[in-house]
TORPA-288797 format. One record per residue: residue number from 0; y, z, x of N, C-alpha, C in turn. Coordinates in Angstrom, 2 decimals. Example, Ala and Ser with C-alpha at 12.3 -4.5 7.8 and 13.67 -1.06 7.14 Angstrom:
<rs>
R k nv nw nu cav caw cau cv cw cu
R 0 -5.69 7.80 13.19 -4.50 7.80 12.30 -3.30 7.80 13.20
R 1 -2.25 7.08 12.85 -1.06 7.14 13.67 0.03 7.87 12.90
</rs>
This chain:
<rs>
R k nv nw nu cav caw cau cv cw cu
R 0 -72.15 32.90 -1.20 -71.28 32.00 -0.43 -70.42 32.83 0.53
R 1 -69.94 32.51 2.30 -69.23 32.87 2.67 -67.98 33.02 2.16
R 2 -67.40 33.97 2.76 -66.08 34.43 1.70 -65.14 33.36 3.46
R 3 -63.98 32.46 2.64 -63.38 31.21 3.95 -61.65 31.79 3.40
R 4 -61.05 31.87 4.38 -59.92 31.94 3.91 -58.76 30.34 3.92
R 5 -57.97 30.20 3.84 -56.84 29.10 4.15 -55.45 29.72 4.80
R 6 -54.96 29.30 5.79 -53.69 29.16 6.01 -53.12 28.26 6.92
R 7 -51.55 28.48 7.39 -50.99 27.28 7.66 -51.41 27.53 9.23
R 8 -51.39 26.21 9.94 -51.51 25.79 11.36 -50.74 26.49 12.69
R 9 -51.23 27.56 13.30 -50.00 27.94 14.24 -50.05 27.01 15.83
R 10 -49.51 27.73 16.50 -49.52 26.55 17.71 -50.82 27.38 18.90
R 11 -51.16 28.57 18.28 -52.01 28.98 19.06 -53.69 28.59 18.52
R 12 -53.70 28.13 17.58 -54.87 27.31 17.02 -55.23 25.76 17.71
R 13 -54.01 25.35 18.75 -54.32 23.82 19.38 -55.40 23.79 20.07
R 14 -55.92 24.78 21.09 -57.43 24.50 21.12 -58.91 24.35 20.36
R 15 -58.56 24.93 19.08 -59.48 25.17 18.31 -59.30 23.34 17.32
R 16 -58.07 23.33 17.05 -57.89 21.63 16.64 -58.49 20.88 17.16
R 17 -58.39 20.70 18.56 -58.65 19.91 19.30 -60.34 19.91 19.47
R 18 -60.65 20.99 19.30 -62.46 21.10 19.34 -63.00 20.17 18.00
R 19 -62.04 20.70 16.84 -62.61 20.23 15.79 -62.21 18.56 15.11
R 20 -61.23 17.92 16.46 -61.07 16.67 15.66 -61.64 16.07 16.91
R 21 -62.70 16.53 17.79 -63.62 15.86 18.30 -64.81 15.49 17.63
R 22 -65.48 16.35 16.84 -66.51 16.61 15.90 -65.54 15.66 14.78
R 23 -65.17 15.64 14.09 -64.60 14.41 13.30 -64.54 13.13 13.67
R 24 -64.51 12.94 15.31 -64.61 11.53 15.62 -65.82 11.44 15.75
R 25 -66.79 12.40 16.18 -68.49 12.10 16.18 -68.82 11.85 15.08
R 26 -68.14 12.16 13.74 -68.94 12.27 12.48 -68.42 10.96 11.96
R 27 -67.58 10.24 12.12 -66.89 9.51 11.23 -66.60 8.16 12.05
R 28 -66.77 8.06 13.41 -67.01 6.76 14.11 -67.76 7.24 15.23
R 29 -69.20 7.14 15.28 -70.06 7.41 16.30 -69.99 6.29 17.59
R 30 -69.64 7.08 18.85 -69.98 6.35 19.82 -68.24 5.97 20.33
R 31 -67.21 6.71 19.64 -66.12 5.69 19.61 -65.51 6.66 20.78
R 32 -65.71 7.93 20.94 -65.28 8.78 22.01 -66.68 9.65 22.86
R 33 -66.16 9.49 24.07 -67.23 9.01 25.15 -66.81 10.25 26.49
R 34 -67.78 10.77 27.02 -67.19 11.42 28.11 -67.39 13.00 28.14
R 35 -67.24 13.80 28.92 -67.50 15.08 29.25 -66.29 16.01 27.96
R 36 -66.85 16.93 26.75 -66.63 17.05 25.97 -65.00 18.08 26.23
R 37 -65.31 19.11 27.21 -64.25 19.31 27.50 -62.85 18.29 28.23
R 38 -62.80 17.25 28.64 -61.94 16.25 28.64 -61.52 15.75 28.32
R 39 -62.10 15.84 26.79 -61.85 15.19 25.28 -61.15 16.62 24.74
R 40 -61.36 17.55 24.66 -60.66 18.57 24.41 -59.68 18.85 25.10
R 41 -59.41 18.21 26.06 -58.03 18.52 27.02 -57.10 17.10 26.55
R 42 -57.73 16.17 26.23 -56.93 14.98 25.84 -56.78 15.30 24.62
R 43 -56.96 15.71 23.75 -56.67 15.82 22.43 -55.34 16.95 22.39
R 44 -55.40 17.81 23.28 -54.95 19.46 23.35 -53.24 18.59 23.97
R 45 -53.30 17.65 24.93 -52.47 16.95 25.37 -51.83 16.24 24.00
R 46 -52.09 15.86 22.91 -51.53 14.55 22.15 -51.33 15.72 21.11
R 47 -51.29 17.01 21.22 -50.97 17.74 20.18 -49.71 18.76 20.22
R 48 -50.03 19.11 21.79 -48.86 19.39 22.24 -47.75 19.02 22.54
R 49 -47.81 17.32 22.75 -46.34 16.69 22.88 -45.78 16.38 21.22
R 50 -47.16 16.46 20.38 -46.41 15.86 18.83 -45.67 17.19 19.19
R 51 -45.80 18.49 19.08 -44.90 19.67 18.89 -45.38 20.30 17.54
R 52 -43.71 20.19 16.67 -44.04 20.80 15.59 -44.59 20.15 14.76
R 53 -44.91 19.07 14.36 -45.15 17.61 13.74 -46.79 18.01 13.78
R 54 -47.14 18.51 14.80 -48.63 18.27 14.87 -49.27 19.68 13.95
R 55 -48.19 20.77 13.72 -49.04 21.52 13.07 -48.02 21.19 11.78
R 56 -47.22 20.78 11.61 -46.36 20.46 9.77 -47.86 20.26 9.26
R 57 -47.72 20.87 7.83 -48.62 20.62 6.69 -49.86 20.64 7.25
R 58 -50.36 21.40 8.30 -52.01 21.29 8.57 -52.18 22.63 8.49
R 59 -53.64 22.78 8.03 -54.32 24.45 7.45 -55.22 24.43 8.30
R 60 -55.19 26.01 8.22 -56.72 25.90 8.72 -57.66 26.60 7.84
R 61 -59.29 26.25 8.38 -59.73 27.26 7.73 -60.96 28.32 8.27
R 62 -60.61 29.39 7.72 -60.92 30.73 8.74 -62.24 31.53 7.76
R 63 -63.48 31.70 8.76 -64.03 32.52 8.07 -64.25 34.07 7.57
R 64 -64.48 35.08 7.54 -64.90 36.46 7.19 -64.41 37.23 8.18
R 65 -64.04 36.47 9.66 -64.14 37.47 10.71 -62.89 36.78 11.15
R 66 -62.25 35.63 10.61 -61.36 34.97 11.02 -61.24 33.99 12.36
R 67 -62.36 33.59 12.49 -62.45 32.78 13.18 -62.45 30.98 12.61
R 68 -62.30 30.25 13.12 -61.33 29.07 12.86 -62.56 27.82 12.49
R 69 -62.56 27.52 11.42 -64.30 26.97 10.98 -64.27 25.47 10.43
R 70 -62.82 25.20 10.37 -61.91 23.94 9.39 -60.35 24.06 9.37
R 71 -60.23 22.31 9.75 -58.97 22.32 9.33 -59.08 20.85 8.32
R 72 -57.30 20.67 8.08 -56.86 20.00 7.21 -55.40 19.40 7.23
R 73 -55.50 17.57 7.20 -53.47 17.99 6.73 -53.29 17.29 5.46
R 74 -51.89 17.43 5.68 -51.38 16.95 4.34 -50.22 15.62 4.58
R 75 -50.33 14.27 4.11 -49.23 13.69 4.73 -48.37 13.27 3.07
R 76 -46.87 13.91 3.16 -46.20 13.54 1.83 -45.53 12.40 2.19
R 77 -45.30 11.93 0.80 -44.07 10.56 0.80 -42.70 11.27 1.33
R 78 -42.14 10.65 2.83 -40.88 10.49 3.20 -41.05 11.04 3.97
R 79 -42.18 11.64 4.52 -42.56 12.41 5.86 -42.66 11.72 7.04
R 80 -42.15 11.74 8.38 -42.31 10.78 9.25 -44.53 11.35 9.75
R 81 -45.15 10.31 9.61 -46.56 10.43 9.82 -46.63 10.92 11.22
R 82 -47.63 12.27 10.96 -48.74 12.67 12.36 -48.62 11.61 13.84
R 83 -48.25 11.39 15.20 -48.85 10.50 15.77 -49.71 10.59 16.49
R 84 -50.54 9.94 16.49 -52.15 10.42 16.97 -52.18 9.83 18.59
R 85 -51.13 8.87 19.18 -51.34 8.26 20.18 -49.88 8.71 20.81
R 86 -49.12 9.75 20.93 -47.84 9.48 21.64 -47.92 9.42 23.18
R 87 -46.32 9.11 23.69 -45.96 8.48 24.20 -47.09 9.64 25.73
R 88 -47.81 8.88 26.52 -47.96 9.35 27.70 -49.95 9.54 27.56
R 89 -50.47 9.27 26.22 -51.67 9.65 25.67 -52.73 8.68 26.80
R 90 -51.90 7.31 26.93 -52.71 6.24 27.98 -53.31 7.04 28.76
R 91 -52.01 7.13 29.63 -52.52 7.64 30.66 -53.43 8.94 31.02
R 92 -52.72 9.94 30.12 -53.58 11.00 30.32 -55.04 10.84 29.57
R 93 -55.48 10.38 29.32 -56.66 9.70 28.88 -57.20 9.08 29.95
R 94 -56.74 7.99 30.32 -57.48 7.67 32.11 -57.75 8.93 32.91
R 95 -57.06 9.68 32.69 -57.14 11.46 33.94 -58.11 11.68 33.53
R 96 -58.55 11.77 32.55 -59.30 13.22 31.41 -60.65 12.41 31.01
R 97 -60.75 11.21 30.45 -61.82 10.58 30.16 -62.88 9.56 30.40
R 98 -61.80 9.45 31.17 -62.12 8.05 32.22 -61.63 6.61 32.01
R 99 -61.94 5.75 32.61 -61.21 4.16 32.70 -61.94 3.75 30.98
R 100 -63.67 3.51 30.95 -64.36 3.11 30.72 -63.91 3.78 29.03
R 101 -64.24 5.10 28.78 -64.23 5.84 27.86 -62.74 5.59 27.44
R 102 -61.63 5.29 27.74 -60.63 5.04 27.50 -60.42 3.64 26.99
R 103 -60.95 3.10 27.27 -61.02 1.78 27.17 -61.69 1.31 25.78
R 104 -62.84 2.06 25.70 -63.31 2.18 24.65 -62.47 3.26 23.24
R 105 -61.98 3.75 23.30 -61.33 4.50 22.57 -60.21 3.34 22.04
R 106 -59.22 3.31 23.18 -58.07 2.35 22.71 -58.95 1.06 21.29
R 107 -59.72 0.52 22.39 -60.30 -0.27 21.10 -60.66 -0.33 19.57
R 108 -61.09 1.16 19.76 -61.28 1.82 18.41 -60.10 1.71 17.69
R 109 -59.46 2.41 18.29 -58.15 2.49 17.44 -57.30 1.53 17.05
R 110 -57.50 0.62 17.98 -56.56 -1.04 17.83 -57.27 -1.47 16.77
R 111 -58.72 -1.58 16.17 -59.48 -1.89 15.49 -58.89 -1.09 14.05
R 112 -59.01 0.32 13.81 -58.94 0.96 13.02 -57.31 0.25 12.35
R 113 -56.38 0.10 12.75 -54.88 -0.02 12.26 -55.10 -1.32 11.37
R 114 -56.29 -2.02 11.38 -55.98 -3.52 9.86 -56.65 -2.78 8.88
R 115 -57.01 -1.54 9.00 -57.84 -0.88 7.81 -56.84 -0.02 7.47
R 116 -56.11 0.45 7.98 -55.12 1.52 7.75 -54.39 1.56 6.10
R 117 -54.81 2.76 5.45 -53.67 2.66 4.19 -52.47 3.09 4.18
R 118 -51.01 2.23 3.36 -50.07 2.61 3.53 -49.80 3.67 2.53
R 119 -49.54 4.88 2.63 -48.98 5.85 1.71 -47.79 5.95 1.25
R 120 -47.47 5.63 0.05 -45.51 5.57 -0.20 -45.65 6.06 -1.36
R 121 -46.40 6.69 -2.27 -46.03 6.82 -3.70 -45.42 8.07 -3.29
R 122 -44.48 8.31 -4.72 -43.87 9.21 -4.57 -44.45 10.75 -5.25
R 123 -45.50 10.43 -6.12 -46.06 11.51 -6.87 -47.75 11.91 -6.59
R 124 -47.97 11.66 -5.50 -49.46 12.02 -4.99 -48.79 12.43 -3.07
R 125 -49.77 12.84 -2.75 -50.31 13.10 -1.67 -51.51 12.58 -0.28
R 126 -51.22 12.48 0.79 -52.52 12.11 1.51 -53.25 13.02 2.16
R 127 -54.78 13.59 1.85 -55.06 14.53 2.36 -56.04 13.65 3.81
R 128 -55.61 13.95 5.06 -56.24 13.53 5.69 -56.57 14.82 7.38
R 129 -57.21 14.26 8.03 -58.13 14.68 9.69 -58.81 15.84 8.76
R 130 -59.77 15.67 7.96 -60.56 16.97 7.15 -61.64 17.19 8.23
R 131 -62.03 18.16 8.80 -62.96 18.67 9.13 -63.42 19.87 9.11
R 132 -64.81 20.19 8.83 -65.52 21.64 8.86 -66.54 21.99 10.36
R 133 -66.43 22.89 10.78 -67.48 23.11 11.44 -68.71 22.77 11.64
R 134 -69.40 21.83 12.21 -70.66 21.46 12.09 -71.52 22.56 11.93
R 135 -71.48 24.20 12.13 -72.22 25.57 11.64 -71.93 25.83 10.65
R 136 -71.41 25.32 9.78 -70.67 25.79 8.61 -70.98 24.94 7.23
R 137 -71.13 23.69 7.75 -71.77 22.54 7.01 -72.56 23.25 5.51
R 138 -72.67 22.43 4.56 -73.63 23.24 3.28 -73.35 24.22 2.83
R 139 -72.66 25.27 3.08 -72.02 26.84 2.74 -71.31 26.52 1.74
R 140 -70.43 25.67 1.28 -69.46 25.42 0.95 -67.65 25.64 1.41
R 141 -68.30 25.27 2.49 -66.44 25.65 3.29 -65.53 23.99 2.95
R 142 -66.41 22.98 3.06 -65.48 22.04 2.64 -64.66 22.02 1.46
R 143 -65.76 22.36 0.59 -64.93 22.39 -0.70 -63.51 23.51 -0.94
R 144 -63.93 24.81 -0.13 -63.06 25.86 0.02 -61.70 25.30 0.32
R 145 -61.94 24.39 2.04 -60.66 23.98 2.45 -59.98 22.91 1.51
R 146 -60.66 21.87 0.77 -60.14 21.17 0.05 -59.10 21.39 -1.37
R 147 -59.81 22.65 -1.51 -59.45 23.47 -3.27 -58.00 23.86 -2.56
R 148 -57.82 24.50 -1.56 -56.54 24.91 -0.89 -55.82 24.04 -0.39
R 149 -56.23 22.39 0.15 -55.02 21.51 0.51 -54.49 21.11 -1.21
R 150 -55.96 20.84 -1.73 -55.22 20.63 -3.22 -53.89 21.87 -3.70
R 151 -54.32 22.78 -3.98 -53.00 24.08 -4.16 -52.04 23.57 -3.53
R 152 -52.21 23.57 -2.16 -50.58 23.25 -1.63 -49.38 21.89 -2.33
R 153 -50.09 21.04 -2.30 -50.03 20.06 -2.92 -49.35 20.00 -4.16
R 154 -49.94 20.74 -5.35 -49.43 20.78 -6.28 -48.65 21.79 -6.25
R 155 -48.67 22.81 -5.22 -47.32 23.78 -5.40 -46.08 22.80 -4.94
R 156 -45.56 22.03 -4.01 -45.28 21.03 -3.43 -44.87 20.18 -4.70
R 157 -45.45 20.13 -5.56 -44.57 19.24 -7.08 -45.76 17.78 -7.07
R 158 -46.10 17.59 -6.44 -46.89 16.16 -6.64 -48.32 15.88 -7.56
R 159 -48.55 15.22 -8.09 -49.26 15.37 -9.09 -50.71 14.71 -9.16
R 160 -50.90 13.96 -7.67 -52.32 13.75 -7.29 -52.26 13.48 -5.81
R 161 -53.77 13.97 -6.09 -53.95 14.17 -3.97 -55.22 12.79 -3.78
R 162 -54.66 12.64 -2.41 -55.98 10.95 -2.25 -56.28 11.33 -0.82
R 163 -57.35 10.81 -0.36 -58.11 10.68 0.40 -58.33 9.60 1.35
R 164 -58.35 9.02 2.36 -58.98 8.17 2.99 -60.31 7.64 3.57
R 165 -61.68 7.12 2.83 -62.84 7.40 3.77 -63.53 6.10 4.12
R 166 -64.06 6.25 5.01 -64.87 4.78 5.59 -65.54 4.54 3.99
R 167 -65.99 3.14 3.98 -67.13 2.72 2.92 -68.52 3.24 3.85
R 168 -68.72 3.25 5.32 -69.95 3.43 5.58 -70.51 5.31 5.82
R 169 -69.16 5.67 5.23 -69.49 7.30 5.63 -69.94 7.76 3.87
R 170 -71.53 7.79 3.78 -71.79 7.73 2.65 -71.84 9.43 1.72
R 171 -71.42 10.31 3.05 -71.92 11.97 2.78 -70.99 12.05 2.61
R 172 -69.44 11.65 3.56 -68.19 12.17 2.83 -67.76 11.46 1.14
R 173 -67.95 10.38 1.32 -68.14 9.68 -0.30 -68.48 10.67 -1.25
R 174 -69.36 10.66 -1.07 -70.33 11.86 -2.25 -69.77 13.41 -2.33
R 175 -69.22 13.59 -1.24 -68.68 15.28 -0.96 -67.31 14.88 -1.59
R 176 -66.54 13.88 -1.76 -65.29 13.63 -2.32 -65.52 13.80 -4.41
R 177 -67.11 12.60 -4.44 -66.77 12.44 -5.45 -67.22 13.75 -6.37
R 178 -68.16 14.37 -5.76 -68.47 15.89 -6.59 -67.12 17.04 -6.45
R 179 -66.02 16.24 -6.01 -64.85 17.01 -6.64 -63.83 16.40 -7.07
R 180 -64.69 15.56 -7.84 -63.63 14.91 -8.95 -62.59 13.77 -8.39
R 181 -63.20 12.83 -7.26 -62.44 11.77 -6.48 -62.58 10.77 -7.09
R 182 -62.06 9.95 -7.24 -62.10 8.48 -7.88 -61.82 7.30 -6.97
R 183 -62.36 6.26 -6.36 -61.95 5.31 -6.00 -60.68 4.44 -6.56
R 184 -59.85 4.33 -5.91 -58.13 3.56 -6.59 -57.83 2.40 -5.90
R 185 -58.79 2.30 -4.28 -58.36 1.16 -3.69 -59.43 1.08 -2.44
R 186 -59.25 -0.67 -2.08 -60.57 -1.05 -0.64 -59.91 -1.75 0.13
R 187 -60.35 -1.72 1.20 -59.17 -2.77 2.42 -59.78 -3.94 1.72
R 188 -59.07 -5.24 2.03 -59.44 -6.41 1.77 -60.02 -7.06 2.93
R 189 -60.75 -8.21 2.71 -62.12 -8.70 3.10 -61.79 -8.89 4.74
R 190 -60.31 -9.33 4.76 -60.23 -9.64 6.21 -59.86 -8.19 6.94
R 191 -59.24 -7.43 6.70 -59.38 -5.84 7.47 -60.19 -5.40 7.23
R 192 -61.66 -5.59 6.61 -63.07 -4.81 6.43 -63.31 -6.31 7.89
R 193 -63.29 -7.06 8.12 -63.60 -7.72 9.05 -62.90 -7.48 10.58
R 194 -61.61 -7.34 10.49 -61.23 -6.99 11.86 -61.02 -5.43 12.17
R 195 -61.37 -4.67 10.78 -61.74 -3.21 11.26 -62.90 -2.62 10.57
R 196 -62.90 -1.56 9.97 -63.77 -1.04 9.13 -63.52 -1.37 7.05
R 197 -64.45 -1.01 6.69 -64.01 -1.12 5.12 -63.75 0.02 4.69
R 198 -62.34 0.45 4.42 -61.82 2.02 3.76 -61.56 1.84 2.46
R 199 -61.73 3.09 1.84 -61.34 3.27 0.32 -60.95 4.81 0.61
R 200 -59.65 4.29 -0.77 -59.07 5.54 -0.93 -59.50 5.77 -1.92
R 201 -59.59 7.35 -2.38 -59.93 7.89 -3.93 -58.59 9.42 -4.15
R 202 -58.61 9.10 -5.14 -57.77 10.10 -5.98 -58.40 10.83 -7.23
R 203 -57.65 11.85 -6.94 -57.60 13.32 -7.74 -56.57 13.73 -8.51
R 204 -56.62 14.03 -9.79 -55.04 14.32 -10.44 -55.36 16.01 -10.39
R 205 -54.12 16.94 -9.77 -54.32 18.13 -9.26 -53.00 18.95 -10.15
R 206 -52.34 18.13 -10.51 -51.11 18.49 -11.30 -51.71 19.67 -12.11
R 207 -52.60 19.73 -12.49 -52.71 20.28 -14.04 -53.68 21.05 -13.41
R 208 -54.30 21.56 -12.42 -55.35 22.04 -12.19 -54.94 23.96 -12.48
R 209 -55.65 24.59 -12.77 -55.01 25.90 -13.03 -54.74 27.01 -11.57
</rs>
């Protein structure tokens, strides 16, 4: 197995983010982002840089043998103000960068995605969410690598289970969750599987893990 390291998010990693939560939107809603790939990497690089520090709080990365940047990861705790994935000015620079059409289509996505949305408030778990690996990296076992390390943080952090968010139709991340010990705890209900997608969360008790 490649030897993967973990650490925390710096601000000179925002291009490399931005590469890799393009490949997360290919993998996990196909067709939903549209357009010349570097434009999508400049719009993303844009909505990461105005979050600031917010956009790298609690996100890892993960680095292989030579240290190059192969996966990331975040972490969202109870009482944390949440990641924003759309701030203020994203419209527009999205019309610049992706076009009318491709923009148009995006917004939709996302207007769609928010009746599926889970609310996170417990006070003794965690949300591990934007997981992605390198599409070269795939099968090695780097997912599991980055995951074993958001888990660590987590329970160094005091909380005593980590959860997940995944489509019902993403059937590889399902299976990559549950061969590490994920459990299903909850499903959108019938009418947000209708005006968006059908999500389930699964949980992990990490408290006790050695």
């Amino acid at each position: 197995m490649t030897p993967y390291t973990i650490r925390p998010a710096i601000e000179n990693d925002i291009p490399e983010i931005s590469r890799l939560i393009i490949q997360l939107y290919q993998s996990e809603l196909p067709g939903a982002l549209t357009g010349s790939l570097d434009m999508q990497a400049e719009l993303f690089r844009f909505t990461l840089e105005v979050n600031g520090e917010s956009a790298l709080r609690n996100r890892y990365m993960l680095c292989d043998e030579s240290g190059n940047v192969v996966g990331t990861g975040m972490i969202e705790f109870p009482g944390e103000k949440p990641y924003d994935r759309a701030p203020n000015g994203t419209v527009s620079q999205a019309f610049r960068t992706i076009g009318f059409a491709a923009t148009l289509r995006l917004l939709g996505t996302v207007a769609r995605s928010l009746f599926g949305v889970y609310q996170h408030k417990e006070n003794d778990s965690a949300l591990i969410h934007s997981v992605v690996v390198d599409g070269s990296q795939r099968g090695r076992g780097a997912g599991e690598v980055l995951m074993r390390g958001l888990e660590k943080v987590i329970r160094e952090r005091g909380a005593a289970r980590a959860r997940v968010q995944v489509l019902e139709s993403n059937t590889e991340a399902r299976r990559f969750y549950a061969r590490l010990a994920y459990k299903e705890i909850w499903r959108s209900s019938w009418w947000q599987a209708f005006l968006s997608w059908r999500n389930l969360v699964m949980e992990k008790e990490v408290g006790m893990i050695p």
